[in-house]
C-alpha positions, 0 to 999 in steps of 0.5 A: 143393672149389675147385682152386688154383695154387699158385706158388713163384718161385725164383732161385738158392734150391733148397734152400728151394725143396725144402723149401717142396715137402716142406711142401706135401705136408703139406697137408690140403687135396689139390685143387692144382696146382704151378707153380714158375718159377725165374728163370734160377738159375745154381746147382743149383735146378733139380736140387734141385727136381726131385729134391724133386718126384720124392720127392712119391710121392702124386699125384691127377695123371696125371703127375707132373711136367711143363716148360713152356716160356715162350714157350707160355705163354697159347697155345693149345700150353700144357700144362695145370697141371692135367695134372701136380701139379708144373710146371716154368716155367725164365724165360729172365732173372732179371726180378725178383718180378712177371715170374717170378710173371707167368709162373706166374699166367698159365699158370694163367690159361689153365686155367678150373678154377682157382678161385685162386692161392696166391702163396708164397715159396720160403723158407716153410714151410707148416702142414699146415692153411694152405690149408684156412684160406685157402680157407674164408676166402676162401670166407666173404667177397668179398675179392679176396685173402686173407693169411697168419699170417706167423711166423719160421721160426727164432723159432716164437713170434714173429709177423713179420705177421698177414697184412700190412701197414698202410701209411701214405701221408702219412709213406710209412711201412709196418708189419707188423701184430703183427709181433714179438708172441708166437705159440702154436698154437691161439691165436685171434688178431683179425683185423686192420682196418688192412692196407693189402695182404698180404705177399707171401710168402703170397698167396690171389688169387681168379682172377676178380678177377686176370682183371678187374684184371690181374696184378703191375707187372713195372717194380718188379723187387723191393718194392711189386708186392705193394701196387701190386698190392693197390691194383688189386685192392681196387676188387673188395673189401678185404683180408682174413687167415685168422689160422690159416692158418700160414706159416712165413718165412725172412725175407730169403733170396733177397735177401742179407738174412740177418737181420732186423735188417741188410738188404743193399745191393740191399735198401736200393736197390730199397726207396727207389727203388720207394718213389718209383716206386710214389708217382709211379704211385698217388699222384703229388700225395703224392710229396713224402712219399717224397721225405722219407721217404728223405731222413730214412733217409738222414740217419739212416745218416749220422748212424750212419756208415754212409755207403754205405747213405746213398749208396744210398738217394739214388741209389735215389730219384734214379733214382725221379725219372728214372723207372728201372724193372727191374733 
């Protein structure tokens, strides 16, 4: 049985963050290891996670719970993961998605035993079955990454997304696949051909490949490390989805998104501006295309009225072009 790390980012989510905890206590699957990164909350996350740690009795660790600090991250003066079912990393800065999920990825790295990494948001909830799935899945085939059946966590029968996303590169457009579809446990649901990378809320990595290939570009802050990172890692094989594997997303959570339907401000920002970014790193020759694509969800929010999400959105791709990168 392969021992994984588990990895939760939070940032001023500890509610979400407890009850993701709770969930994982549920798990069937029992050889993993906890390392929860708070992106420097300013709020009570930290005590909220520690009391919800404190509150999972069963432990096949010596300890429980365990700090560590940053600056001994990938020295020789790291704690193992392995020797605590809980840690505790607190990030110095809020420094978006990749760095404080970096922190937890190379804690882990230092420790051999880890055959994985399971990348979680800390607004899911998981189904008791979820890591079995994704390990068998990853075990029957040499995919570098393995995803997630995504599905609402207020709408139980509706389908955010089967595993990810299909992205396509010439009109600079992503889709999740099958999202709003209907959902029934114990359902058999195909899996997709078609995914461009895996959603980030839900993410199995094979040590091995991240090793090789490396860990997720800090310089997003927020939107596209997942796809850049996809797109580094499928030089070791393709994308794959264990479609029983059930995660269960409060979509939007961390970022003032409150419904999926109205995104926030930043959300507008970090989607446009990274668009661009990502093009000029991967597709530099294509990024006309991004270009565009902002362009046409600029004109639609003025033709909508909505005048400061335009503003937002040509900013956003403005400070692509300069190169901005971070927060």
């Amino acid at each position: 049985m392969q021992k994984i790390a588990i990895v939760i980012l939070n940032w001023h989510g500890g509610a979400d963050t407890a009850a993701c905890i709770e969930s994982l206590g549920r798990l069937k699957y029992s050889n993993f290891n906890v390392i929860i990164v708070d992106n420097a909350s300013t709020d009570n996350s930290i005590e909220l996670i520690t009391n919800a740690i404190h509150q999972q009795s069963k432990s096949d660790s010596a300890i429980l719970f365990q700090v560590i600090e940053p600056d001994t991250i990938g020295s020789k003066t790291q704690p193992s993961c392995v020797d605590a079912k809980f840690n505790l990393i607190k990030a110095p800065i809020n420094g978006g998605f990749a760095y404080g999920n970096n922190f937890g990825i190379n804690a882990a790295m230092s420790d051999a035993r880890f055959g994985y990494v399971w990348i979680l948001n800390n607004d899911v909830v998981v189904d008791p079955d979820a890591l079995n799935e994704l390990v068998n899945k990853a075990e029957q085939s040499t995919s570098p990454m393995v995803g997630s059946l995504l599905v609402y966590f207020d709408d139980r029968q509706t389908i955010q997304c089967v595993g990810g996303v299909s992205f396509n590169i010439f009109k600079a457009v992503g889709k999740q696949v099958g999202q709003g579809d209907t959902w029934t446990k114990g359902s058999n649901l195909p899996e997709p051909d078609n995914l461009s990378y895996i959603a980030g809320a839900s993410m199995l990595v094979n040590m091995e490949a991240i090793r090789q290939f490396g860990i997720m570009d800090e310089r997003y802050f927020l939107y596209y490390e997942e796809m850049d990172w996809a797109l580094q890692l499928a030089k070791a094989g393709k994308m794959v989805v264990a479609t029983k594997s059930i995660v269960f997303h409060k979509e939007g959570a961390s970022i003032g998104t409150s419904s999926r339907s109205k995104r926030s401000l930043l959300s507008y920002y970090y989607l446009a501006r990274n668009l661009v970014i990502f093009y000029r790193k991967n597709y530099p020759l294509l990024l006309i295309f991004a270009i565009l694509r902002n362009l046409r969800e600029a004109l639609r929010e003025i033709n909508c009225r909505d005048l400061s999400i335009s503003h937002t959105i040509i900013k956003a791709t403005w400070h692509g072009l300069l190169g901005k990168v971070g927060k």
